[in-house]
Structures are given as structure tokens and as C-alpha cells.
N, CA, C and O atoms as a GROMACS GRO file, in nm:
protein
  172
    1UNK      N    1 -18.068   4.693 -11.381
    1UNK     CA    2 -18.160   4.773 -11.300
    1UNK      C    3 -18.145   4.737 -11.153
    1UNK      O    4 -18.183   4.626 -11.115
    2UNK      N    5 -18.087   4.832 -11.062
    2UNK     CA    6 -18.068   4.800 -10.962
    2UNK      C    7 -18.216   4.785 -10.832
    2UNK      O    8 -18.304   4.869 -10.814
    3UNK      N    9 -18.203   4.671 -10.771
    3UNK     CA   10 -18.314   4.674 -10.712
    3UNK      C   11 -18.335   4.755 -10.542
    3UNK      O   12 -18.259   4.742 -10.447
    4UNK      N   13 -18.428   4.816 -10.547
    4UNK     CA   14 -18.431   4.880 -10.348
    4UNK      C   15 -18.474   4.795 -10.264
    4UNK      O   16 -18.585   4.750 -10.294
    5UNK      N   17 -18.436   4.762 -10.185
    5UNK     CA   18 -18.528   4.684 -10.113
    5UNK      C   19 -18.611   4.726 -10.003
    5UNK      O   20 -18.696   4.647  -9.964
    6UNK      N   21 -18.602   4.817  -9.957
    6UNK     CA   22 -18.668   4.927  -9.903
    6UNK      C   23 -18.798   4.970  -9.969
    6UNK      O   24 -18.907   4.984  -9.914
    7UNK      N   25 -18.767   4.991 -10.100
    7UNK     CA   26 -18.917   4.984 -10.218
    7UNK      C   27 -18.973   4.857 -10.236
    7UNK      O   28 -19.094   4.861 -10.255
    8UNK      N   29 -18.919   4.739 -10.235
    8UNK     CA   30 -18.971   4.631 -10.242
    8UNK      C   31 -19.098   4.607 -10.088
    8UNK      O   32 -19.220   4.586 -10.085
    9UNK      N   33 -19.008   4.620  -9.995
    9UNK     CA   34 -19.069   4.583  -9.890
    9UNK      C   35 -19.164   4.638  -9.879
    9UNK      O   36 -19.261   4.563  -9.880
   10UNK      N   37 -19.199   4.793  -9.863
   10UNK     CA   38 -19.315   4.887  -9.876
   10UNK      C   39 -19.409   4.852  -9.987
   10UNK      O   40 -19.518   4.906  -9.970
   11UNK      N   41 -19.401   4.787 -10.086
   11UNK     CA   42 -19.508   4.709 -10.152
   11UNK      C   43 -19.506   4.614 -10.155
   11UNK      O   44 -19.556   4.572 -10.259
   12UNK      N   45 -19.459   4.516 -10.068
   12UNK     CA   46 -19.504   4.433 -10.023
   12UNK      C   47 -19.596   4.426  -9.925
   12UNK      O   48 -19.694   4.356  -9.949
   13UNK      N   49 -19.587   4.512  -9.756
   13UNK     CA   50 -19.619   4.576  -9.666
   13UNK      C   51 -19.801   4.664  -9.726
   13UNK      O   52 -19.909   4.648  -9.670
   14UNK      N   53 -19.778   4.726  -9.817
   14UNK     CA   54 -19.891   4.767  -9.872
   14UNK      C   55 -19.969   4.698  -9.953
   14UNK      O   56 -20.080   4.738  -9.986
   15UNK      N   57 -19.914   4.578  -9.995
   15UNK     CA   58 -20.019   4.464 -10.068
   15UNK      C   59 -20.068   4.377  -9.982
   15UNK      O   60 -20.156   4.304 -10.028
   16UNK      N   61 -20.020   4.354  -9.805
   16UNK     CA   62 -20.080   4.258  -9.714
   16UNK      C   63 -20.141   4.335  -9.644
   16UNK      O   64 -20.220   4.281  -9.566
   17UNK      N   65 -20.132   4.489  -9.641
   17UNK     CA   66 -20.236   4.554  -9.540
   17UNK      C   67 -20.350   4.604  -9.632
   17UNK      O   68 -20.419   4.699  -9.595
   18UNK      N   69 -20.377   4.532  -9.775
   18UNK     CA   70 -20.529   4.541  -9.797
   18UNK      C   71 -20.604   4.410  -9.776
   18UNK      O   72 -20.561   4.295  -9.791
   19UNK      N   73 -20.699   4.442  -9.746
   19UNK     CA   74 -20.808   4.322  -9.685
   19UNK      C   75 -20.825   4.188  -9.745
   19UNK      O   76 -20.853   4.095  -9.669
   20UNK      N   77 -20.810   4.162  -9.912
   20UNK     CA   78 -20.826   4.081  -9.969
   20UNK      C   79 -20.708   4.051 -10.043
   20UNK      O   80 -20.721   4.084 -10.161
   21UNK      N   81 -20.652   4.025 -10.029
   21UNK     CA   82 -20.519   4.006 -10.101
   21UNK      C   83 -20.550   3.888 -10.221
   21UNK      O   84 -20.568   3.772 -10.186
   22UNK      N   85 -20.555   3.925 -10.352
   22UNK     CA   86 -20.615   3.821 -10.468
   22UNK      C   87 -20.443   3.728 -10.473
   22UNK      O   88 -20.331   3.754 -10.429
   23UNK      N   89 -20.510   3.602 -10.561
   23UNK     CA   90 -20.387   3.527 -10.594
   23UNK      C   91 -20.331   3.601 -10.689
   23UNK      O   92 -20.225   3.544 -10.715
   24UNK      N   93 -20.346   3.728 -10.781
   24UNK     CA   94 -20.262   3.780 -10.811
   24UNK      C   95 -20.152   3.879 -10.713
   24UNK      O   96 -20.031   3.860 -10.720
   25UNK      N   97 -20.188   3.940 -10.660
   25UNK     CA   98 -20.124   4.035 -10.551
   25UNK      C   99 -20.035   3.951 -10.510
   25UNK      O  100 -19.920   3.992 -10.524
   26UNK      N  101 -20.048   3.817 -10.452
   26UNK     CA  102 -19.977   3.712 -10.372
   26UNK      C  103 -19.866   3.713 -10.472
   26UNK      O  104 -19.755   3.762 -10.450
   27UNK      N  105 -19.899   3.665 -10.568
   27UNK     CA  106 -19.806   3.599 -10.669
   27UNK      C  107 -19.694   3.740 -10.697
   27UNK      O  108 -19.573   3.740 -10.672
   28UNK      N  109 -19.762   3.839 -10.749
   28UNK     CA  110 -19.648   3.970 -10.724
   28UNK      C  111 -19.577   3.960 -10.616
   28UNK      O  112 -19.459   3.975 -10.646
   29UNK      N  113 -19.599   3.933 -10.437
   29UNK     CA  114 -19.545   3.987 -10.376
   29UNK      C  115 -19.431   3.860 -10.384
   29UNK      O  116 -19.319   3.889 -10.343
   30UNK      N  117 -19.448   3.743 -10.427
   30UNK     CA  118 -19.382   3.607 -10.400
   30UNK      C  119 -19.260   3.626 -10.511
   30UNK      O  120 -19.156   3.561 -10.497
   31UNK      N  121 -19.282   3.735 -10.644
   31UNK     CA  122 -19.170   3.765 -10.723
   31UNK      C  123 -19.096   3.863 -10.678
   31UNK      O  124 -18.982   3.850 -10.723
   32UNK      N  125 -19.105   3.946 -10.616
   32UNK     CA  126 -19.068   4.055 -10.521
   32UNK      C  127 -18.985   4.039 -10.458
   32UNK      O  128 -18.879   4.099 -10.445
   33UNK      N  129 -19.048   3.912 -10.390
   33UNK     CA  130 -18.940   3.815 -10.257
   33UNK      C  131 -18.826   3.763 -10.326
   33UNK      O  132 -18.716   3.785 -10.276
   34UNK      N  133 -18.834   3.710 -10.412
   34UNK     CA  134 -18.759   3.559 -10.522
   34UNK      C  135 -18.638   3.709 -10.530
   34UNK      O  136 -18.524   3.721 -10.484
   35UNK      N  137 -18.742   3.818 -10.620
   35UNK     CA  138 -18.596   3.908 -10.685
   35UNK      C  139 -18.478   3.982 -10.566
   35UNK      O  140 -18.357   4.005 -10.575
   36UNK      N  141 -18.558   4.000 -10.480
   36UNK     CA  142 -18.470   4.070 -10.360
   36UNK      C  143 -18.398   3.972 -10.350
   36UNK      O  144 -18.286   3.989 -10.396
   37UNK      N  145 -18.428   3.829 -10.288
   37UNK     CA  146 -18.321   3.728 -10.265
   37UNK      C  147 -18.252   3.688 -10.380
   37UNK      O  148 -18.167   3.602 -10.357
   38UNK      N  149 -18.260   3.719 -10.483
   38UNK     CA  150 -18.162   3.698 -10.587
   38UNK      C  151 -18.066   3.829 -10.603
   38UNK      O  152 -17.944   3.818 -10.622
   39UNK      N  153 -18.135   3.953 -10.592
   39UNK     CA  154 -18.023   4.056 -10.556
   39UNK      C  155 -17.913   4.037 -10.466
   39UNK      O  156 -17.794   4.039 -10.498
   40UNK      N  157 -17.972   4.015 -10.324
   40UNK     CA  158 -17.891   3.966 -10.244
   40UNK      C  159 -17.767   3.845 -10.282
   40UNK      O  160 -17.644   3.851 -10.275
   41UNK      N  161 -17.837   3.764 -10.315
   41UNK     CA  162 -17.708   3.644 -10.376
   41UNK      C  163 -17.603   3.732 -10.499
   41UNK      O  164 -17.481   3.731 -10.510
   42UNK      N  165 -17.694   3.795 -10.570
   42UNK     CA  166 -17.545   3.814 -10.642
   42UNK      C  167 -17.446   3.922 -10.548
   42UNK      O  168 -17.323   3.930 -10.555
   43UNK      N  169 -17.532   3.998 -10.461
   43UNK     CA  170 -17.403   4.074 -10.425
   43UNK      C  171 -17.295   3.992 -10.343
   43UNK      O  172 -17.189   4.044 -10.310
   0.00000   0.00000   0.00000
């Protein structure tokens, strides 16, 4: 499954511009991060 990172970022971007960001939200956006930079490494 190829990843966008362009889609990544925009929900990321949209999970820090709501007001309360729960330790779940965080934790999504922190796998988000991990997978893009692992996309990146394999290419």
C-alpha cells in the first residue's frame, strides 16, 4: 500500500489545528510520522 505524504501531512495538520489534541490523536499523528519516514527509507 503505497503511502501519500501529502495525505499524511494534511491529517496531521488537521489533528494539531483542533484545540485539544487527546493522547490518542498524538499517538496517531506520531505513527503517521514513524510510517512516512519509513516510506522514505525504503525508497
Amino acid at each position: 500500500m503505497p503511502i501519500n505524504p501529502s495525505s499524511l501531512s494534511f491529517k496531521i495538520i488537521k489533528s494539531l489545528a483542533t484545540p485539544k489534541p487527546s493522547f490518542k490523536k498524538l499517538s496517531i499523528i506520531y505513527h503517521l510520522f514513524a510510517s512516512e519516514q519509513m516510506a522514505k527509507k525504503i525508497k
